[in-house]
C-alpha positions in Angstrom: 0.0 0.0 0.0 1.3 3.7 -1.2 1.9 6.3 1.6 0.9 9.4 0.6 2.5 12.8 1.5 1.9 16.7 0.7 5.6 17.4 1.7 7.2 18.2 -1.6 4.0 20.1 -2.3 4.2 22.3 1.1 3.8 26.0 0.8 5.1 28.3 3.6 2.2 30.5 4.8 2.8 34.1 2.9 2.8 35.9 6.4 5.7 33.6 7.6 8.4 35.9 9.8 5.9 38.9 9.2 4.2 41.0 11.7 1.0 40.9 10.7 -1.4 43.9 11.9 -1.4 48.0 12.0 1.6 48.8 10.8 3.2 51.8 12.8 3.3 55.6 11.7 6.4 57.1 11.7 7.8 60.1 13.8 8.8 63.5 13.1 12.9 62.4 13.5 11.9 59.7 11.5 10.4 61.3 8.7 12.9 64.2 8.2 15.7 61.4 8.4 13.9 59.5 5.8 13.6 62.6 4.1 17.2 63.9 4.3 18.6 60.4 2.9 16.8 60.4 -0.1 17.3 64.2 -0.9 21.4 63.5 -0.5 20.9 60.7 -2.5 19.0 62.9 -5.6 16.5 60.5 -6.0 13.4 63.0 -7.4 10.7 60.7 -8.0 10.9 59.0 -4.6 11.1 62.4 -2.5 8.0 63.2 -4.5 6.8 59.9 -3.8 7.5 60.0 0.2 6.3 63.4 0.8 2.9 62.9 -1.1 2.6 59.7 0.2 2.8 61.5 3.8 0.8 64.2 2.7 -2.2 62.7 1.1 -2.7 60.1 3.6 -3.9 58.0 0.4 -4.3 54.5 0.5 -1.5 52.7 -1.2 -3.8 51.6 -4.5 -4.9 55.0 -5.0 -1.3 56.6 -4.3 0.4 55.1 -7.6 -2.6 55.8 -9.9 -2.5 59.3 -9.1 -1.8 61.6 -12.3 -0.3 64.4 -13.0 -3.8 66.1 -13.3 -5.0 64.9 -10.2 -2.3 67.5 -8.6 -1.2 70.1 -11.1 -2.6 72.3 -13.3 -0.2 73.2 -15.8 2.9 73.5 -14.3 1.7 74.9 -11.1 1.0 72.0 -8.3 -2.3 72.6 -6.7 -2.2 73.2 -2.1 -5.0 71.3 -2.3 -6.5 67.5 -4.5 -9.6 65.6 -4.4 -9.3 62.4 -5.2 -12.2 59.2 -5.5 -10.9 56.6 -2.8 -10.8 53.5 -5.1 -11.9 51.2 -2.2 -14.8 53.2 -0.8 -15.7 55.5 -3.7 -15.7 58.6 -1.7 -13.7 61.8 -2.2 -11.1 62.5 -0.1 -9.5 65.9 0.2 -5.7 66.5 1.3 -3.2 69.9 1.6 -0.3 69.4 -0.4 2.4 71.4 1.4 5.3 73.6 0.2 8.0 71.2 0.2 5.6 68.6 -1.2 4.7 70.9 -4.2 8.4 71.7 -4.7 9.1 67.9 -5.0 6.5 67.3 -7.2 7.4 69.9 -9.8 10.7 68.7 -9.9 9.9 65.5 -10.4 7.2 66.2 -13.2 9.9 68.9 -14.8 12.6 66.1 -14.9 10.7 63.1 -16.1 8.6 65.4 -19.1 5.2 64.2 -17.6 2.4 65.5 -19.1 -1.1 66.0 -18.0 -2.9 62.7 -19.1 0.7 60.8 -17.3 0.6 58.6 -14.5 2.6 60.2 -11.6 4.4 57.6 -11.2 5.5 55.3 -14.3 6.7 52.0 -13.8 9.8 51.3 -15.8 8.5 47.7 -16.8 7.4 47.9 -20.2 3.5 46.3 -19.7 2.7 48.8 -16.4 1.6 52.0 -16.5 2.2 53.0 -13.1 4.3 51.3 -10.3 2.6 48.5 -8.5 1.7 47.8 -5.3 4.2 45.6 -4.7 6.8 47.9 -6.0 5.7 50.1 -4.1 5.9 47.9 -1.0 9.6 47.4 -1.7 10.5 51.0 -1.9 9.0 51.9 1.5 11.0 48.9 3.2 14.3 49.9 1.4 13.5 53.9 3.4 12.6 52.2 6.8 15.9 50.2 6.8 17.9 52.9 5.8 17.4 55.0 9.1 17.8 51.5 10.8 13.7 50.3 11.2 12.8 47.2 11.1 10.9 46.8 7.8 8.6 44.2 8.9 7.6 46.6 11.5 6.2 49.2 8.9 4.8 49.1 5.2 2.6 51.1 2.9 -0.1 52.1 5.5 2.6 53.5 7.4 2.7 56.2 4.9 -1.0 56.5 5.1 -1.1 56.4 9.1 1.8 58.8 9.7 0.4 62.1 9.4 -3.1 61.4 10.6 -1.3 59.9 14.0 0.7 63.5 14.1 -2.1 65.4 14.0 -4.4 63.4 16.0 -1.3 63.4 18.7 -1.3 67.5 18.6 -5.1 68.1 18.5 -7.1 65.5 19.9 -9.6 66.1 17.0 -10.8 62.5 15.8 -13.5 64.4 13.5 -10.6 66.1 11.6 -8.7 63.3 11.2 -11.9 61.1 10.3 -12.6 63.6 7.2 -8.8 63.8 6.3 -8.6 60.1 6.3 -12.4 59.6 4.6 -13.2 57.1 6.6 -17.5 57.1 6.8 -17.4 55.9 10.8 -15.7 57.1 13.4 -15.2 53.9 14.8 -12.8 53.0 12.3 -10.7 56.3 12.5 -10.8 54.7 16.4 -9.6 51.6 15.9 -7.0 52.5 12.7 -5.3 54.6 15.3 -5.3 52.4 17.8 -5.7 55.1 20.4 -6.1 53.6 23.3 -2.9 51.2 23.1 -0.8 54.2 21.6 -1.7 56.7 24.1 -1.5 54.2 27.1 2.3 53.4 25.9 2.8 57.2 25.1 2.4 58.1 29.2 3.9 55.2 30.3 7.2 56.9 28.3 6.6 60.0 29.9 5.9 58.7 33.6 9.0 58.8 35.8 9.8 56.2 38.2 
């Protein structure tokens, strides 16, 4: 009689040596020292990519399909988008700030984009715009340069970050509920994670 066995057909889970969960938003130090690196390194498109990423508070799928009209008119970069959230089909408003709209230009000056143009090419021949997965990879490569565990953080980070600073300096879960889109504001709740971030935030500051 034939014993049979699945081992030379066994798949490691996909989340295997991952922390799976809320990724964590980075802080201030750790945004400028992002920022710094990739400004000394010249990269254009990805300091446009970071500082839009942190300013929009987009959802990675709607982040890389953003176009040059979505943000600019002309050459002039707009203080302010609109964009339709691909997974909940609302709008979403964000600021676009000054260093953010400086970034921009430069990157849409330097790679000829025009209006109708993906923000963001790929540079595989069959994609129009990075993927998701590209995308993925370029936010562990910054997390592990300043030294972060990349398993630690990911693509919502970008999306978290900014929400978590403001939320942090005014206490105003409506505001941060519109900037995010979210339609309850149980979820802007739990996507913060206040409770368990604000617990570990006084327990830093309490002296013993």
């Amino acid at each position: 009689m034939q014993l049979l066995t699945h081992q030379s057909s066994y798949r490691p889970p996909w989340n295997k040596g991952k922390l799976i969960g809320q990724k964590r938003p980075l802080k201030l130090k750790e945004i400028w020292a992002i920022r710094i690196r990739i400004e000394l390194a010249r990269r254009t498109r990805d300091l446009a990519l970071f500082n839009l990423a942190i300013d929009s508070k987009l959802r990675g799928c709607d982040l890389i399909k953003l176009k040059v009209k979505d943000v600019a008119h002309g050459e002039t970069v707009s203080k302010r988008a609109i964009i339709l959230q691909q997974k909940t089909k609302q709008p979403v408003q964000f600021e676009i700030t000054e260093q953010t709209r400086e970034a921009v230009s430069n990157w849409i000056s330097q790679a000829s984009l025009s209006s109708d143009d993906y923000l963001f090419k790929s540079r595989i021949r069959n994609s129009l715009h990075i993927s998701s997965r590209q995308y993925a990879r370029i936010v562990d490569s910054w997390v592990a340069q300043i030294g972060l565990d990349p398993t630690a953080y990911g693509t919502h980070t970008m999306r978290r970050t900014k929400a978590s600073l403001i939320y942090r300096r005014t206490k105003n879960l409506r505001a941060v509920q519109l900037l995010l889109g979210h339609t309850k504001l149980e979820s802007t709740v739990k996507y913060l994670g206040i409770e368990v971030d604000d617990a570990l935030e006084m327990a830093e500051n309490t002296e013993v």
